[in-house]
C-alpha positions, 0 to 999 in steps of 0.5 A: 433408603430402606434398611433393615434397622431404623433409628431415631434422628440424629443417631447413627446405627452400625451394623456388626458383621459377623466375626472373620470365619475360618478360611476352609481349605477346601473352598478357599485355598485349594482352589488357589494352590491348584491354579497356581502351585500345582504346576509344580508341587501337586499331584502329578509333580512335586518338586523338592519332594514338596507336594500342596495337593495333602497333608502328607507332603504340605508338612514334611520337610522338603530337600532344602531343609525346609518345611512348606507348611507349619501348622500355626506358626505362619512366619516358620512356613516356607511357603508363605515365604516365597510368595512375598519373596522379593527376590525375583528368583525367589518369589512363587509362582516362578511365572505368571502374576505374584498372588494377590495381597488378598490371598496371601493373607488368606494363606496367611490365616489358613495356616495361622488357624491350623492349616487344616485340609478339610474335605470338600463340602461335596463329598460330605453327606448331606446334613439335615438342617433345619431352617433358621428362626426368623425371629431369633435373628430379628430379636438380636439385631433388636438386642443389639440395637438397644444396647446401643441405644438405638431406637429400632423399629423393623423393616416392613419387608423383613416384618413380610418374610418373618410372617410368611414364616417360609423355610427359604426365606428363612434361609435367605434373610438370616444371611442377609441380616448377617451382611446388613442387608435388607431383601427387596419388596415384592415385585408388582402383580404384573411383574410377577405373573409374567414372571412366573409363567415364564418361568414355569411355561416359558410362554406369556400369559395373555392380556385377560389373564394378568389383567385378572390376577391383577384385580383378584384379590383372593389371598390365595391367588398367587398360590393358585396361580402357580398351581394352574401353571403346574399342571399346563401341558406347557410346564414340560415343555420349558423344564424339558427343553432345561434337560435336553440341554444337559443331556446334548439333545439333537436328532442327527449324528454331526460330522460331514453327513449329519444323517438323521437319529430315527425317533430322536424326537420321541426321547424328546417327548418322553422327557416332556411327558415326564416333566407334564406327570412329574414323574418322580426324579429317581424313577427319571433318572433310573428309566434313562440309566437302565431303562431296559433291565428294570423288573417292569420294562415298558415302551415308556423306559425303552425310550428313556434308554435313548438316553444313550443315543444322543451324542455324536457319532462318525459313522467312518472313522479312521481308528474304531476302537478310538471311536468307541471309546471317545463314545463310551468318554462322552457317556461318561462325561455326560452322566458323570456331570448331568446326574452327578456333578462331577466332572470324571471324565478328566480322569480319562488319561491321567487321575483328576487334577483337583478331585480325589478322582483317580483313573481307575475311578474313570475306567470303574464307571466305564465298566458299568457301561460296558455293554452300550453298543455303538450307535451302528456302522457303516452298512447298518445305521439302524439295529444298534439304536432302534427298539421294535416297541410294536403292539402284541401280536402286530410282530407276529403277523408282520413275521406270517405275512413276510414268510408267505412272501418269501416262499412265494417270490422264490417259487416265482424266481424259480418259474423265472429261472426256467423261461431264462434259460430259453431265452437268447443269451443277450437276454439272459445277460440283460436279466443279470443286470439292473432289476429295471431291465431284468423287469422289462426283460421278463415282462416282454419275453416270458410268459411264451416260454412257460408251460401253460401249467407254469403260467398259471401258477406264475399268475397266482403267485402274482396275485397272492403278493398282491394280496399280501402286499394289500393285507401288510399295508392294513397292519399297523404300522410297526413302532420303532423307539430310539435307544437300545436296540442291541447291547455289546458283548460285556468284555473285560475293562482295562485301565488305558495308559494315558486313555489310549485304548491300544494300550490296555494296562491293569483290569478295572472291574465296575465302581463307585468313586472312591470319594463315595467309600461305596463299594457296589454289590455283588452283581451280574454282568447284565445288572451293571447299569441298573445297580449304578442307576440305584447308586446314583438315586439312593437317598445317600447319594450326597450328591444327585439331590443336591445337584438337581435341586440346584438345578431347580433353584438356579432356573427360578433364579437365573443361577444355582446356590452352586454356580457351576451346576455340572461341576461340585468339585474342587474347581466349581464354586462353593454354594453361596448358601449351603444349608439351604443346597442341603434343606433343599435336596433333603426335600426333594428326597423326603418329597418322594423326588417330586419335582413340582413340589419343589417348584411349588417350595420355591415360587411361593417364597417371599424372595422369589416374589422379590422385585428387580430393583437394584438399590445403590446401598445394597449393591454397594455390599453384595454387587453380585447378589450372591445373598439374594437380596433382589431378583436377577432380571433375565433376558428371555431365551431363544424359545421363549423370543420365539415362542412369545413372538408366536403368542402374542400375534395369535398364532401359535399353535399349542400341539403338544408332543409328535414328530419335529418340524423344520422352520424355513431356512433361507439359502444362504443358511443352507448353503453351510452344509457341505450338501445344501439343504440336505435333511432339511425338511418342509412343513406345513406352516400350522407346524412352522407355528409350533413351540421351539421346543419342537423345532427338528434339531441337526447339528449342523443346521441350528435355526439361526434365531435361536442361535443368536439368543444363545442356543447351545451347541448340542455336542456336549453337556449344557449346564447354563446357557449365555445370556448374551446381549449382541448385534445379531438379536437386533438384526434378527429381531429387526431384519429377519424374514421371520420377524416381519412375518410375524410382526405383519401378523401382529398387525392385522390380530391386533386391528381384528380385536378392534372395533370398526375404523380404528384410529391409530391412536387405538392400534398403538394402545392395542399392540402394546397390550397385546404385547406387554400386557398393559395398558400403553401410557401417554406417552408411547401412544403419543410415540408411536403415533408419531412414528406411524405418521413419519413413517407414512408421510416422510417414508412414503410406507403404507398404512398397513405396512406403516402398523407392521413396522410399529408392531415390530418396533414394539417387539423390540422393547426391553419389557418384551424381551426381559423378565424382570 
């Protein structure tokens, strides 16, 4: 068993870990007194004049005489008394389960230390922290060890992570040693290029390109690898889809009629092609935000501002002004965690329970949102969210072409008028009905009731629409993007009692939250969102870079430094790394918020490199691996089950960008809508081969494959997706119409690779190269050959159709649909 010190025979080394930290309050006990103390004695209620939620009422001494909290002195704190009580009236919490021994003591030391209440770590600036010495620590365990008389020699993986001197590493391995752990060795070649293209593309590489990494022994080759996946067109496609999920990405509106959000797809791909030419994360963030006010406006932002069109909408609801604001909440909701981390929006009704985030802090960003139009109304579903984003002068020659249009019909209207009223009165009733029978009407029994001079005009006009008609159809079509199409008029913010928008209270004017102790600028009413856009990617922001660059961190790794990625407040969970969360987002700041090299920072450090491999001793220690002494193996994503599935038979087509496609849906899944199989298309099955990340989302219709493996529900934020593992994967991976579809196209790719009459031997050893991308062992072609035989002669199944259902057998592998 590896360990970070060896020693000689016969002696024993122990590892010293470190002395007891302090207990912070912020990480360690106000999220316990607000689970079970606030109840009573927080900052909505504090009984006996007693409040555990500040200083202020913690000390003072409450109605009984009593003093909850003395600082120092823990046996003086009533509070410690009454959790310990004995007395079933006496003891604290008055209902639910007695605090635990564990964290009573950790009330115990936190008094004991001083009882002091700290500030939320994220609140706090930045720090600029510097990566710790490798060898400093590596020296003093060698110290340590000879003044123990130990003979010492390093393990050779930490001498590895102490040579590659990486800043990450850095980081990780001082933690490590620190707990007596030692990181894994290096994943193999193999593992570690389906690991990274995964990762970087969310597509396999193909056979060629692992067996060539493999034997490549340039020293640069896995450098060289992340790059080339880097600038893939794919890259986008997978961190695109990451977020989509965060900002609820779908292009229909939900409730009953889930009617479609014209141009959804094209935010879709504007997102992708940002990723693809890693556009800088603070102009992303600002093109979304403020998209239309920047000093350079551009089709490329306006459909950034799409942003805002994304969520749900009812398009008849029983109380609009509820409705708007439930919109405006779900903005709120949506920015506030997405670019933030900060979950504001349970400020709506009442100020936040565990943050310092009061309701004028909700209403405060509101008001920068103030003129975000609803999405449209009932009779128009169309010029809130549709931005005419046409080429120069194409407008103009559309407006020249309808007003030519206009003037002639009501000339031809008028000729009409005039043989109408020599007709019978039953046929001039019929003109006043439908327009098919005011047609026929007028094709039958006008023209011999026209002067010959008003039946000559009549027919030049008809003639002129025509060539008018012809000449429109010439034109380009007129380019629409989703997004901001037309803005509310900015009104006055109020403070709602309890969020009821019927009861405007005290007037709320745009503003930081007050945690911030940011004041905005002076500004216009039509400058508000673009001045919150550069709020949220100032460099002094101390939270966006660190959000994002935990998002990166927690994509690579399976979860972030902080683990609950949309949520740094009180009731998140503190980063098991914190020095490294601020190293990383003050290099995505100083990296010009450049998103691959981060990326690049990231894949090329020795801990991602790490192996999977779970080792008793160290899962003893850390059964969690919060210190990141191995690599979380993951299962694959919904897109990437599908998508690789496509790869791997040869049929996945590579198009990138453009409008979506509708997958075949059986009817028992259309049959859920409320309108069977209403808005869901038909594509041609080139398209149906296409990426997932392409698929026509509506809300609800979601493709039942990727429902299975945990594609997220679009109405709100998604900051990590399940990773489930349930019956319905297996049923879809084995009994789905798809997936003997796609495992039969398996089957013939693999026998046009082979040459000849291939024996079955050969087909085996074939789709478990293709699928896995190593050669098969011994044994699964011995396997597998067997299965085909029963399969054929106790089944009675034929030889093609034998080959199909061993493909789909190998599709089901772990190794096929695990990253390790």
């Amino acid at each position: 068993m590896a360990r970070m010190v060896w020693v000689a025979v016969g002696c024993t080394f122990l590892f010293s870990l470190p002395a007891q930290a302090e207990v912070d309050y912020a990480n360690d006990i106000k999220p316990l007194l607000a689970k079970r103390c606030y109840s009573c004695h927080g900052p909505d209620q504090a009984e006996s004049g007693l409040g555990l939620h500040q200083a202020e009422t913690s000390f003072v001494e409450g109605d009984s005489g009593e003093r909850l909290i003395v600082p120092g002195d823990p046996d003086s704190s009533h509070l410690l008394e009454r959790i310990v009580a004995n007395d079933d009236y006496e003891l604290m919490p008055p209902e639910g389960e007695p605090l635990s021994e564990a964290e009573v003591e950790r009330i115990r030391l936190w008094i004991e230390e001083g009882a002091i209440f700290t500030k939320h770590w994220a609140y706090e600036p930045v720090q600029d922290v510097p990566p710790p010495s490798m060898t400093d620590a590596i020296q003093n365990l060698r110290a340590q060890a000879t003044s123990n008389d130990q003979a010492v020699q390093i393990d050779p993986v930490v001498q590895a992570w102490q040579k590659s001197d990486h800043p990450v590493d850095a980081f990780l391995l001082d933690s490590l040693l620190a707990a007596g752990l030692t990181p894994n060795a290096a994943a193999d070649r193999h593992t570690l290029i389906r690991r990274v293209t995964f990762d970087l593309t969310g597509l396999p590489p193909t056979p060629q390109e692992v067996a060539e990494f493999v034997r490549n022994s340039d020293p640069n080759a896995y450098e060289n690898l992340v790059e080339r996946l880097l600038q893939s067109p794919h890259y986008g496609e997978r961190w695109g889809r990451h977020w989509l999920d965060l900002v609820r990405y779908a292009e229909t509106n939900s409730f009953e009629r889930d009617n479609p959000k014209p141009n959804a797809w094209k935010y879709r791909d504007y997102v992708i092609r940002s990723f693809n030419e890693d556009k800088p994360y603070d102009q992303f963030v600002q093109e979304q935000l403020a998209g239309d006010l920047l000093d350079e406006v551009t089709t490329e932002s306006l459909t950034a501002t799409g942003y805002f069109r994304l969520g749900i909408w009812d398009d008849e609801p029983a109380d609009p002004l509820q409705a708007r604001y439930d919109e405006l909440d779900d903005l709120v909701a949506v920015t506030g965690q997405t670019f933030l981390g900060l979950t504001i929006n349970c400020a709506r009704c009442h100020d936040h329970k565990i943050d310092p985030i009061p309701q004028t802090d909700y209403y405060g960003m509101l008001a920068f949102f103030a003129d975000i139009s609803r999405y449209g109304t009932r009779g128009d579903q169309v010029s809130n969210n549709q931005i005419d984003v046409s080429a120069p002068g194409l407008n103009e020659a559309y407006a020249k072409l309808d007003d030519q249009q206009r003037k002639l019909e009501a000339e031809a209207t008028q000729i009409e008028q005039d043989g109408i009223t020599k007709m019978s009165a039953p046929d001039q009733r019929a003109t006043e009905g439908a327009k098919r029978q005011r047609d026929r009407i007028l094709k039958n029994k006008l023209r011999p009731l026209l002067t010959q001079e008003q039946r000559k005009r009549y027919d030049e006009i008809k003639s002129e629409l025509k060539l008018i008609a012809k000449q429109r159809n010439e034109l380009p079509d007129r380019q629409q993007v989703l997004g901001l199409g037309k803005l509310h008029p900015i009104e006055e913010t109020f403070l709602l009692f309890r969020g009821n928008p019927h009861s405007p209270t005290d007037s709320v004017t745009p503003r930081f939250p007050e945690v911030f102790q940011e004041s905005p600028p002076e500004m216009t009413p039509n400058e508000r969102r673009r001045v919150f856009a550069e709020w949220v990617t100032s460099p002094e922001n101390r939270l966006s870079s660190r959000v994002m660059a935990n998002r990166i961190w927690q994509h690579h790794f399976g979860r972030g430094i902080v683990r609950s990625p949309n949520n740094f407040g009180g009731l998140g969970v503190p980063p098991t790394h914190p020095e490294l969360l601020d190293y990383l987002a003050n290099r995505l700041v100083d990296g010009g918020w450049k998103l691959k090299d981060m990326h690049r920072l990231i894949c090329t450090s020795q801990a991602y490199q790490m192996s999977s491999e779970i080792k008793d001793a160290s899962a003893a220690i850390d059964p969690g691996n919060d210190l990141f002494w191995k690599f979380d193996a993951r299962r694959l994503s919904a897109e990437e089950v599908r998508d690789s599935i496509l790869a791997v038979n040869d049929s996945l087509n590579r198009e990138s960008y453009g409008p979506s496609f509708y997958p075949t849906l059986s009817a028992e899944v259309m049959a859920g809508q409320s309108k069977p199989g209403q808005g869901w298309g038909n594509s041609s099955e080139a398209e149906r081969n296409r990426r997932s990340v392409y698929i026509h989302v509506k809300r609800s219709l979601l493709t039942p494959l990727l429902s299975a493996f945990d594609f997220p529900e679009p109405d709100t934020t998604c900051e990590a997706r399940f990773a489930t593992l349930q019956p319905g994967q297996a049923m879809s991976l084995l009994n789905s119409d798809f997936i003997h579809e796609e495992a039969n196209k398996l089957a013939k790719s693999v026998h046009a690779r082979l040459p000849g009459e291939a024996n079955a031997q050969s087909f085996v050893a074939a789709v478990i190269e293709q699928v896995l991308m190593r050669p098969a062992l011994d044994i699964e072609i011995e396997e597998g050959v067997e299965l085909i035989d029963e399969l054929i002669t106790k089944y009675e199944v034929g030889p093609d159709r034998a080959n199909a259902l061993y493909a789909l057998s190998v599709l089901n592998w772990n190794e096929f649909v695990f990253v390790f």
